[in-house]
N, C-alpha and C positions, 0 to 999 in steps of 0.2 A: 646406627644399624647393628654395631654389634654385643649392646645393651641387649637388643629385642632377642638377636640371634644365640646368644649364650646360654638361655635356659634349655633351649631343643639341643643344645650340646650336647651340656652335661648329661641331659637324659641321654642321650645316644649313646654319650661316652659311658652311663656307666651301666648302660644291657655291653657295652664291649666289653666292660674288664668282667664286667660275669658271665661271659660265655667265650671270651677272646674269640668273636666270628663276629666281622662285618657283616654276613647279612642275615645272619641272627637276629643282631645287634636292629638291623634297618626292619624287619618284621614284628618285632617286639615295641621297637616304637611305632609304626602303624597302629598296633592292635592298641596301645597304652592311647597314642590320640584321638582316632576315632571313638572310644569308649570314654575319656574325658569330651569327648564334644556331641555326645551323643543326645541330650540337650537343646543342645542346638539345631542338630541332625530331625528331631523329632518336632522341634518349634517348626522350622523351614516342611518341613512335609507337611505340617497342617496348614500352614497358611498355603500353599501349594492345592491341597485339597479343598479349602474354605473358595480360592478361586476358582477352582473347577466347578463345583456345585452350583456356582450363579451363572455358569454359562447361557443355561437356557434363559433367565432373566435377561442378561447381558444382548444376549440376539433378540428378544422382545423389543427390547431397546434401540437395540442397531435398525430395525426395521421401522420402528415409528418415529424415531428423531434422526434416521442416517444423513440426510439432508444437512441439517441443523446439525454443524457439528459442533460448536458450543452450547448449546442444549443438551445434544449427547453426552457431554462429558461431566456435564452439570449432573445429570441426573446417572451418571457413573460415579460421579462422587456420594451424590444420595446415596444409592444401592450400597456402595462399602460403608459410611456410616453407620446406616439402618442394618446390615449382618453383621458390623462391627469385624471389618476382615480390610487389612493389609495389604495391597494388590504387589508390595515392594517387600514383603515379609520373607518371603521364599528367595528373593535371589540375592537380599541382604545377607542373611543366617547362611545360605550357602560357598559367599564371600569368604568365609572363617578356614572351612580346610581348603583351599587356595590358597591363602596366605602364608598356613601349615606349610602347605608344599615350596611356596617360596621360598619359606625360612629354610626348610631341609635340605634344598637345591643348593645355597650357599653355604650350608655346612659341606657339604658332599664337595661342592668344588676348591673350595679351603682349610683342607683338613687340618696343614700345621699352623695354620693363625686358630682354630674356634678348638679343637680337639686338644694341640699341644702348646697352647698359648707362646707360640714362638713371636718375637717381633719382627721386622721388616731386614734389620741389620743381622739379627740369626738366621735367617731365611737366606739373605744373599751370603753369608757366609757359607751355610749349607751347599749351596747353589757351588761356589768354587771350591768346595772339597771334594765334589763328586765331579767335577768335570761337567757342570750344565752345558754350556755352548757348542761342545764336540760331541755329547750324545746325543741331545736334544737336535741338532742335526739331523746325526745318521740316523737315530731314531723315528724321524720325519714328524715330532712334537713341532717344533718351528722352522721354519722356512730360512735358509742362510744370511737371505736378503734382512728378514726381519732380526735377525743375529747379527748383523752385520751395524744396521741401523738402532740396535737396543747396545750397541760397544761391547759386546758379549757379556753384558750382563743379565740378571736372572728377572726376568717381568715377569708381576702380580696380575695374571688376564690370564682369563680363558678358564683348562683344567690344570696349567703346569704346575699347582702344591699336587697336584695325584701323581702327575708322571714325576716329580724329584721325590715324593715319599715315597715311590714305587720303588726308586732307586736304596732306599736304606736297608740293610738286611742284620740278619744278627751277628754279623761277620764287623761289620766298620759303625756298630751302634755305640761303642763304646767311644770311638775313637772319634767320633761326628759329636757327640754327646759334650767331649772335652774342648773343641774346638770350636762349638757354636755359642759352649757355655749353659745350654738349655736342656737339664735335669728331665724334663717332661716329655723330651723328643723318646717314641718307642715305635718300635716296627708295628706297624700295622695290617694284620692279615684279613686282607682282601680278597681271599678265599672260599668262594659256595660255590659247594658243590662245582669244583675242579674248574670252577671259572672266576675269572679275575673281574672283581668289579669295579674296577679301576678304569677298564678300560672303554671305548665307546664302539657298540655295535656296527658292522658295517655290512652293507647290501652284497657286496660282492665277494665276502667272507672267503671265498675258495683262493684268493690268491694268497691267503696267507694258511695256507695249509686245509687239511679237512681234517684234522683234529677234532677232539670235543671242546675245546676250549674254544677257538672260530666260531663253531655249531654251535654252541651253549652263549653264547652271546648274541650271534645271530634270533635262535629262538624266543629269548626273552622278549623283545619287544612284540614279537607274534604273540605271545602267550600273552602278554599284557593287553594287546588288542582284544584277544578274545574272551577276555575278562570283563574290560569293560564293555564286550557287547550282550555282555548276560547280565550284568551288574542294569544296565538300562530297561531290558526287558524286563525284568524283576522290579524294578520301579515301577514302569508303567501299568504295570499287572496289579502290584499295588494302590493305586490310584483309583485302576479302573474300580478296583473290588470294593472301594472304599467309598466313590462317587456315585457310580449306579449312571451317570448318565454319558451322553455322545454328544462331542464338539467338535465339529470337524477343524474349525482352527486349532484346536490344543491337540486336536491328535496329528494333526502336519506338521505340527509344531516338536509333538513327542518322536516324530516318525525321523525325521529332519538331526535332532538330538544326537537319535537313536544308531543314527550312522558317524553323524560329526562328529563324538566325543570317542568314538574309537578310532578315528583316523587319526584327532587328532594324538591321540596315544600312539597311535604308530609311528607318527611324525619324529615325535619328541624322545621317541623308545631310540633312533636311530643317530640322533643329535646328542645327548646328553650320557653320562656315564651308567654302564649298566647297573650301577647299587640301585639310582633312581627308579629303576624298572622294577625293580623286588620291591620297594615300599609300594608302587602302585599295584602289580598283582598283589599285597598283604591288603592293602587301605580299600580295594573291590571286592574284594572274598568277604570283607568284614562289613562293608555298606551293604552286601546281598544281605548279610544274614541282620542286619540294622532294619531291612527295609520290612522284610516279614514280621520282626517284632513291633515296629511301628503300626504294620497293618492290623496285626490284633490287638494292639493297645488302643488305635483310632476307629476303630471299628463300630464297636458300643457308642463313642460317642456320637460318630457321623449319623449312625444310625437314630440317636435321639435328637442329633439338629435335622434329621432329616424329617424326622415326624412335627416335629414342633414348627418349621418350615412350609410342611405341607396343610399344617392343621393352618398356619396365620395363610397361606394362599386361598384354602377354602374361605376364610375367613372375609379376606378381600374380596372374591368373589359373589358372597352374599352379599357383600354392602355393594357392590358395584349393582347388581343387582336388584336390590332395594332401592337404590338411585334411579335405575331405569324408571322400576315401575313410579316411583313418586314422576318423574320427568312426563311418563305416558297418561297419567291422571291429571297434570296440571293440564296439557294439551290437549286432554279432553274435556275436562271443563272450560276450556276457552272457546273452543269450538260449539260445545251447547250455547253459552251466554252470544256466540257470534249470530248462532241459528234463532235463538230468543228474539235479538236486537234489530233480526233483518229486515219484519215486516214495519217497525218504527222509524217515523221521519225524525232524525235528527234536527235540533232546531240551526237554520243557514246561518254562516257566521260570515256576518259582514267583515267583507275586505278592506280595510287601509280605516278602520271606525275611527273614529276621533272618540278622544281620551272628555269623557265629562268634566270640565275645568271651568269656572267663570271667567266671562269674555272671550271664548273660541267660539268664532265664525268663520266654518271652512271658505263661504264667499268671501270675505278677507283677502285668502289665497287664490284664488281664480282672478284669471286673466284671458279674457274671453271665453273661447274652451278647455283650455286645458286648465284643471282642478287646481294645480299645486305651484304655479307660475312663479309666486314669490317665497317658498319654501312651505313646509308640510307644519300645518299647526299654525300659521300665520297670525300674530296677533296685534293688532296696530298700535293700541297703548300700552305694549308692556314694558315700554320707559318712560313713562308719562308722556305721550300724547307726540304730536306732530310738531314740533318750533316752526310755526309762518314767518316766512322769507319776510327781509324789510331790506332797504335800499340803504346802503350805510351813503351815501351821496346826500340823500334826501332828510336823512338823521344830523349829517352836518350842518347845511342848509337851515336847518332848524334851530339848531343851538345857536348857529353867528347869529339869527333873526330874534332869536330870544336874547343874547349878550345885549345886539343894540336896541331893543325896547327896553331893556332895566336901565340902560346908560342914558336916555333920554329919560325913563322917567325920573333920576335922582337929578337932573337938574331943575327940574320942579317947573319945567316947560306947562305954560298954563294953554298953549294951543294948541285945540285939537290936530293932532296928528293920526293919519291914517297910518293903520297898521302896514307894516311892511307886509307887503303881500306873498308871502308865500306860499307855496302851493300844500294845501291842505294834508296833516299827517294825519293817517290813517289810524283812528283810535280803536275801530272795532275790532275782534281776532276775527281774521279773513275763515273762512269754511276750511275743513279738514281736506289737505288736496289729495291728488288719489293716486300723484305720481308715487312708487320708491321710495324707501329712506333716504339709502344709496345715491339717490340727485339730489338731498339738499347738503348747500355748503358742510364740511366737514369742521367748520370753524366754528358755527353755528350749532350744531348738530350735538345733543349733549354724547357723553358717553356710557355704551351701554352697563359699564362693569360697576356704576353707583346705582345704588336702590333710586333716591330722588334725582331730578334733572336737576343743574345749579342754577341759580338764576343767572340770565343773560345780560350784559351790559347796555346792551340795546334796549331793553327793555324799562329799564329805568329810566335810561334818558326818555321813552315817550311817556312816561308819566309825568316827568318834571314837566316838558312841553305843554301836556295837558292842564297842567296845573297853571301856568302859564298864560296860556288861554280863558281861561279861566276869570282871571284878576285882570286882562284887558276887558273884558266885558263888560266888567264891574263898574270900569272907571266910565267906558263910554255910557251907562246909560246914568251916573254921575253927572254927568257934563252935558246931558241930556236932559 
């Protein structure tokens, strides 16, 4: 921290040695920082004003997508692409002198570490040359208890470098100088205008006298209020002059500001050392006169984004426009061709039609009355045909009757023998039956995921049988 803080020193330190006045010294660097960050000062107003201008877009917005608050914000994002505007511009850039202030805050409460580069071990040396623990007492700087509990040593908190610097004078600077070691230690006059700025404002000022010195410390923080209550109106005047238009959120917003920021100055007018309060009335006399040069420097241009704005709205507007009337011309020719098409019979479009395919016969499907019994499109060969049920009993039967007419005939038995009589195998294919697929054996039953059905094993064997029969025939009209 005190890398960052050492440049705002030196500057500080050295409007002191060319004017030996503290609050010279703190006016002079207002006027030098404000004027190096003016820059910035000017960045941050525009993009402040670049937001204001899309107000009225923004509530177009809020009205048609407020609902929809992710859409809302979608097309918030659109809008700042499309004007190429920062909606974070203005309160980043205004970050900078804040930080200003921070840094100078810590100068101001640590004068002999950043002013007179003393170290911690010179400090509390300091500290027991002047007697810290018994004045700073009676003084009412620290509280007994908190003296009691620091071992009467000198603690780095608070403002006590202001109240022990307070303490050095041109009388024991030599003699302070020799004994802390520290060449760089000098009195420092903390004198404007016949008030000490050392010290910290207080509400009730009359108990310690009605002097001017009381009164002139008491008044700074007022005056500082009333600074920044003109410092704000002077903005928003600016703005207005520069926008041309009315939001009523930005201006509850401005109105809102426009009280806070000088309270909070009064707050901190009555906390903090009254040097502080002299940089803030310098740093708002100089923002006033910041904000009217900004105004006519921004002026000419708003004025040319405003036309160029207005010319691409008109712009929009015709093509929205354009769009209607094409939209109102398609609608009306539809309407005529609807009026054309009225008094014409549409040709009736059969319901549930079946697909022109060879072998679909919706009868197929039908099952009594209802059309679609065994599924839609039904087609009865579309795996090759029906497999007719055969009696696997009657197929064995067969075969032992066949094993024992070949066994009798290689014995070369010359006497007629009547065939074993079995009961007759059915060589015709029986009719197509008309039950289900679904109820024939599934053993049987080819499967439907091959193009051809495989041949069945049953089926072979009644050809051998045939064959079979066949060559008994033979032999009986032989023997015949």
């Amino acid at each position: 921290m005190g890398i960052i803080l050492q440049p705002f020193a030196l500057l500080l330190l050295f409007f002191y040695n060319m004017f030996s006045s503290y609050g010279i010294a703190l006016l002079l660097f207002a006027i030098v920082v404000k004027t190096v960050l003016f820059p910035v000062t000017l960045k941050s107003k525009k993009s402040m004003i670049q937001t204001t201008m899309l107000s009225g877009k923004m509530q177009q917005l809020q009205k048609q997508y407020g609902k929809d608050r992710e859409r809302y914000n979608l097309e918030i994002q659109k809008l700042y692409e499309k004007e190429k505007v920062n909606p974070m511009g203005g309160c980043l850039w205004s970050l900078i002198p804040m930080f200003v202030l921070i840094a100078l805050y810590g100068i101001i409460r640590e004068p002999l570490t950043y002013f007179m580069s003393m170290s911690a071990e010179q400090i509390q040396t300091l500290a027991t040359q002047l007697n810290w623990s018994e004045v700073a007492v009676s003084e009412g700087w620290v509280t007994a208890a908190a003296m009691e509990k620091a071992k009467n040593l000198f603690q780095n908190g608070a403002y006590n470098q202001l109240y022990l610097l307070s303490l050095v004078n041109a009388e024991n600077l030599a003699s302070l100088q020799t004994a802390t070691g520290a060449e760089s230690l000098f009195v420092l006059n903390f004198d404007f205008l016949r008030i000490d700025l050392s010290k910290i404002p207080e509400l009730m000022f009359w108990k310690k006298g009605l002097g001017w010195d009381s009164i002139g410390l008491f008044l700074l923080p007022l005056i500082s209020t009333v600074v920044s209550f003109l410092s704000m109106k002077v903005s928003m005047a600016t703005n207005q002059m520069n926008s041309q238009t009315s939001n009523e959120t930005m201006d509850r917003t401005n109105k809102t500001m426009m009280w806070m920021m000088p309270l909070m100055s009064l707050w901190i007018g009555f906390t903090v050392p009254a040097g502080l309060s002299i940089y803030w009335i310098a740093q708002y006399f100089v923002t006033m006169v910041q904000e009217v040069i900004c105004g006519k420097m921004l002026k000419k241009d708003y004025e040319a984004a405003r036309e160029a704005a207005a010319k691409r709205e008109a712009e929009e507007k015709e093509e929205e426009k354009r769009r209607k009337e094409e939209a109102r011309l398609e609608r009306q020719r539809r309407i005529e061709e609807e009026k054309k098409n009225r008094g014409k019979k549409k040709p009736a479009q059969k319901k549930d039609e079946e697909p022109d395919q060879e072998g679909v016969n919706k009868d197929d499907s039908r099952e009594g009355i209802r059309a679609y019994a065994r599924g839609r499109a039904y087609i009865p060969n579309r795996y090759g045909g029906v497999t007719p049920y055969s009696d696997p009993n009657e197929l064995l039967r067969a075969a032992r009757a066949q094993a024992e007419a070949s066994g009798q005939k290689k014995k070369g038995s010359k006497a007629k023998q009547e065939p074993p009589k079995t009961e007759p195998v059915r060589t015709e294919e029986p009719p197509v039956q008309e039950e289900p697929v679904q109820e024939i054996p599934s053993v049987l039953q080819p499967s439907p995921e091959t193009e051809a059905p495989a041949p069945v094993e049953t089926e072979e064997v009644e050809v051998e049988v045939e064959e079979i029969e066949v060559e008994i025939d033979e032999d009986e009209n032989k023997e015949g």
